[in-house]
N, C-alpha and C positions, 0 to 999 in steps of 0.2 A: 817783274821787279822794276822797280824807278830806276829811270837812269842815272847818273851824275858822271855829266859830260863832261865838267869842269875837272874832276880828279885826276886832273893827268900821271900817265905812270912816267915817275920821273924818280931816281933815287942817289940818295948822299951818303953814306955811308957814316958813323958816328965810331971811334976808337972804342975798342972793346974795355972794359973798367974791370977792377977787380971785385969780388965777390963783396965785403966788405961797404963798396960806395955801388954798388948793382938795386937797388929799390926791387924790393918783394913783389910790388905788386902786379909785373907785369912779364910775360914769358912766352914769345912766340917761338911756335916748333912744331916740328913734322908730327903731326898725332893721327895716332888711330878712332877713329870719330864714327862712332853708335850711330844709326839712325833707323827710324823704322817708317816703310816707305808709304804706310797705311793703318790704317786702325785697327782694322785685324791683324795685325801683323804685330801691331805695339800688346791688344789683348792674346795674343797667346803667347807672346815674347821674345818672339823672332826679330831680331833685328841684320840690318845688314851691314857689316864694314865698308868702310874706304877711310882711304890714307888722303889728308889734306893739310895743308897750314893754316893754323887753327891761332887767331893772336889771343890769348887767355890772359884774364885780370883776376887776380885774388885778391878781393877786398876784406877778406881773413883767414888767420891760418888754417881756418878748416872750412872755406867755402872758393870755388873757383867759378866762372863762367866764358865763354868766350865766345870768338864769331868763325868760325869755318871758312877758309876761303881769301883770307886776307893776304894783304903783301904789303912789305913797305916803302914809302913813297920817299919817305925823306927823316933826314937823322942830323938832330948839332944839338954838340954839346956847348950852349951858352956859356955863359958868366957864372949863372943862377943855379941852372939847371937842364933835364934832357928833356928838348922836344923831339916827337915823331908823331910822322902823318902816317898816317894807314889808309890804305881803299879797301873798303869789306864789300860783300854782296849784300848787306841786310840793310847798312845804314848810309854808304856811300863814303865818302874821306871822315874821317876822324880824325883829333890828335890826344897826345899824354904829355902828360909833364912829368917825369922822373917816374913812368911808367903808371900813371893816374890818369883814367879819361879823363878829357874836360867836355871837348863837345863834339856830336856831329855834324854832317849836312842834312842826315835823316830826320834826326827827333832834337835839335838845337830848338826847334819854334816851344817844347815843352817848360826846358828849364829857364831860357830868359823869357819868356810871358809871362811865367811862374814867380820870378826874380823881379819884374818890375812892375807888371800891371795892379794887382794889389794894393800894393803899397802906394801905386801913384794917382790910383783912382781913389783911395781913401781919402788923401787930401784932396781938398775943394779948390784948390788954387798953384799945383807947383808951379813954381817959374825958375830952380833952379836946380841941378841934382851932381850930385856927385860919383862916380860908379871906381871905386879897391879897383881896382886891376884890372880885368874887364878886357884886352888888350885884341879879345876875337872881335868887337865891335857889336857882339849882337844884344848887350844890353843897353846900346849908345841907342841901337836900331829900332829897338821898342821904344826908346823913351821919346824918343823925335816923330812917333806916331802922337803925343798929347800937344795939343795946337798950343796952347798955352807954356810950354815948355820955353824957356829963352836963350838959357844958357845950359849944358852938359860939359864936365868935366871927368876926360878918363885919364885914371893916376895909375899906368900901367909900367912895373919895376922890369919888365927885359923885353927891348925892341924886338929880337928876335921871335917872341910868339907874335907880333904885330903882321913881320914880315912875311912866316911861314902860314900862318891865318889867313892873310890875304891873298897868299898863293894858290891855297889849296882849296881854302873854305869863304872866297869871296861872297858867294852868297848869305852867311850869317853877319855879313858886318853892311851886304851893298852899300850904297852911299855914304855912310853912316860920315868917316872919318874927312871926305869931302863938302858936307853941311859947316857953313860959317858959324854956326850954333855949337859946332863939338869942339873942345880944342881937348887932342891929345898931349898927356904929358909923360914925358917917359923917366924915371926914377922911381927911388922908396915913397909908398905913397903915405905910409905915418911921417916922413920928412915932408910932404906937400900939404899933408890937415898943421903938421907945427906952425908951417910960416906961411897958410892961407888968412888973407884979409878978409873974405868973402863969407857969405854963410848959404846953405844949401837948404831947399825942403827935404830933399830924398837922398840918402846914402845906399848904395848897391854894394854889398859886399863881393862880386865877382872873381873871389879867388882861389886860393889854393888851399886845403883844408889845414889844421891847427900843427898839425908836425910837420910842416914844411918851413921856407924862408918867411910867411904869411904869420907867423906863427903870435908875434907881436900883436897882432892887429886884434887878436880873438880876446882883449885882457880887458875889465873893467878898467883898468890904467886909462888903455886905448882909447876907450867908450867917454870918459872923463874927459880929456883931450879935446874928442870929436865934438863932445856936446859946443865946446867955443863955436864951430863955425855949423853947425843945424840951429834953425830957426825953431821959433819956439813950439811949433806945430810939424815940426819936419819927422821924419819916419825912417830909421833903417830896415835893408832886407836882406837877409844875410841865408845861407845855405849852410845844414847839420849835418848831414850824411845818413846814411841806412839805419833805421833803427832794427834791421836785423844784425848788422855786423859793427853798430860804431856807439852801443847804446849806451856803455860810460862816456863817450865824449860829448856826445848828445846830451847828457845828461849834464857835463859841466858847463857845458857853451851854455846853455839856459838858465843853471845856476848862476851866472857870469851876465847874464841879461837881465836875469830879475832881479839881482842886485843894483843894476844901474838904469834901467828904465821901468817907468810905473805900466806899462802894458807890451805884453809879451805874447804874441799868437801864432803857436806853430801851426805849419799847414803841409802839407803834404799831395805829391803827383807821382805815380809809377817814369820812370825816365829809364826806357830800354837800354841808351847804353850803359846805366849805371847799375842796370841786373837788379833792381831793386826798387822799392815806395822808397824815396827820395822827402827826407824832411826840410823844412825850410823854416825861418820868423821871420816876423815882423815885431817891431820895437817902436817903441816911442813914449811920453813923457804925457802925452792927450788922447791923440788921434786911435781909434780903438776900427779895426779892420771887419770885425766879427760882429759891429753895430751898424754897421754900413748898411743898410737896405738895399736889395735888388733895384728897387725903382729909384734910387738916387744912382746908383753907380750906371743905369743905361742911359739916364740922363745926364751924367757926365760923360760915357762913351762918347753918346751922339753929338753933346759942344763939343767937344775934344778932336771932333773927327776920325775918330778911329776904327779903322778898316783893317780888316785882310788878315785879322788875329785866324789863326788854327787849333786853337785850343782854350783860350779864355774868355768866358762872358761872365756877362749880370749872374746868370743860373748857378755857373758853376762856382762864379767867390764861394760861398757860402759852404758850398763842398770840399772845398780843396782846406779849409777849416776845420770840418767834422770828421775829427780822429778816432781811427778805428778802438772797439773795448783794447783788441789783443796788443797795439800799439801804446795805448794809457795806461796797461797795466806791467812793460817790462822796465826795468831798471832804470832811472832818471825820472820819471814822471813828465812827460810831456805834455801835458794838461794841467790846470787848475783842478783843486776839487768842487 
């Protein structure tokens, strides 16, 4: 198993809340935890118990999963909302926000590559982006891999994920917040698009899904708004959720995109700790992801200078696109006909 030296066991304790403000989605506890120690042993159905601390996320009322093993590192209750760090043995530190992964140290390089290469490599020229919330750094961190890049603005609404982010999960953000390139801002970031002068190629939606304090940001209202400062070729990229557990919302956030931008292309990556194929878009008024050709996008890799991705290339855009039949065919339609 990888290490993650950096996870130090270190803990805060967060006041207990009542049932009522306790968020569903998250329940660490002493469980009794299946496992079967071989394959013969899974084919004839022999399993073996042990008793472990199991942190489990329910991403709906009738599906759970979780990690064995875990413990907690750290607990505050913000302004906003609850953060907490965990150390698991599978993915290394993690955190939640009102009991909702956000990211890990494990498989973090999945969802922001996924988040921002895309969309940045579609356009032929960014030089400026904007990243929702974003507040772990690691989509600041991918975007300051395109040489061309000049300015990055993160509009993250509570310092506290900034601070316990960089405690725990320094390496999804490394440098990122020290580049004279990034300037973090910390507030409402629909209060930062009202009263920005500036205009942006790329917007990153980096935040918290549509029933949270985020909740604003997901509205045609919002998208009208933003258009003031995206340039006329610029692109958002925004994250859906499981089209096993969240396929009405999924189906509205899209509804809600192809009312206000003329190209809409979801795309999809498995993201371990999300237990799930994890949906994502792309948006924009021109610029079309899904016309990009292989051989333009290595050749923008290579100007760009980008190295050291672990999951995205030229090969794979074009897949992370091609959505599965049994995905195009549940509730929302997440494809064109």
């Amino acid at each position: 198993m990888r290490p993650y030296a950096r996870c130090a066991p270190h803990f805060s304790a967060c006041k207990p809340r009542n049932d009522a403000a306790q968020p569903p989605w998250t329940s660490p506890y002493n469980a009794a935890v299946a496992y079967f120690s071989d394959s013969a042993a899974a084919q004839s159905g022999r399993a073996r118990i042990r008793v472990n601390t199991s942190l489990l996320f329910h991403p709906a009322a009738d599906a759970v999963y979780g990690f064995p093993g875990a413990h907690r590192l750290a607990c505050v209750d913000s302004a906003w909302q609850r953060i907490e760090v965990w150390n698991t043995p599978q993915l290394g530190c993690l955190f939640t926000l009102d009991g909702r992964p956000m990211t890990s140290a494990g498989d973090e390089f999945i969802y922001h590559e996924c988040m921002t290469h895309p969309a940045a490599l579609t356009h032929p020229a960014p030089r400026a982006a904007l990243v929702l919330g974003g507040g772990d750094g690691g989509a600041a961190r991918q975007l300051l891999g395109h040489r061309g890049i000049e300015r990055i603005v993160v509009a993250e609404l509570d310092p506290d994920v900034v601070r316990l982010t960089g405690e725990y999960l320094p390496q999804v953000r490394g440098a990122a917040f020290d580049d004279p390139r990034v300037e973090l801002v910390i507030g409402d970031a629909a209060a930062f698009v009202a009263r920005a002068q500036e205009r942006f190629d790329l917007v990153v939606f980096d935040l918290t899904p549509p029933d949270s304090p985020a909740a604003g940001l997901y509205t045609p209202a919002f998208y009208a708004g933003l258009k003031r400062v995206m340039t006329d070729d610029a692109l958002i990229s925004l994250h859906l959720g499981s089209p096993w557990h969240h396929a009405s919302r999924i189906g509205a956030l899209l509804e809600g995109l192809r009312a206000s931008f003329a190209v809409v292309r979801p795309l999809a990556a498995y993201v371990p700790l999300y237990g799930s194929l994890w949906l994502m878009a792309i948006a924009s008024d021109g610029l079309d992801p899904v016309t990009t050709d292989a051989a333009t996008l290595r050749a923008r890799l290579d100007e760009r200078g980008i190295g050291g991705l672990r999951l995205y290339d030229a090969d794979l855009h074009a897949a992370l696109f091609a959505t599965a039949l049994s995905v195009r065919d549940i509730p929302g339609r997440f494809v064109d006909p």
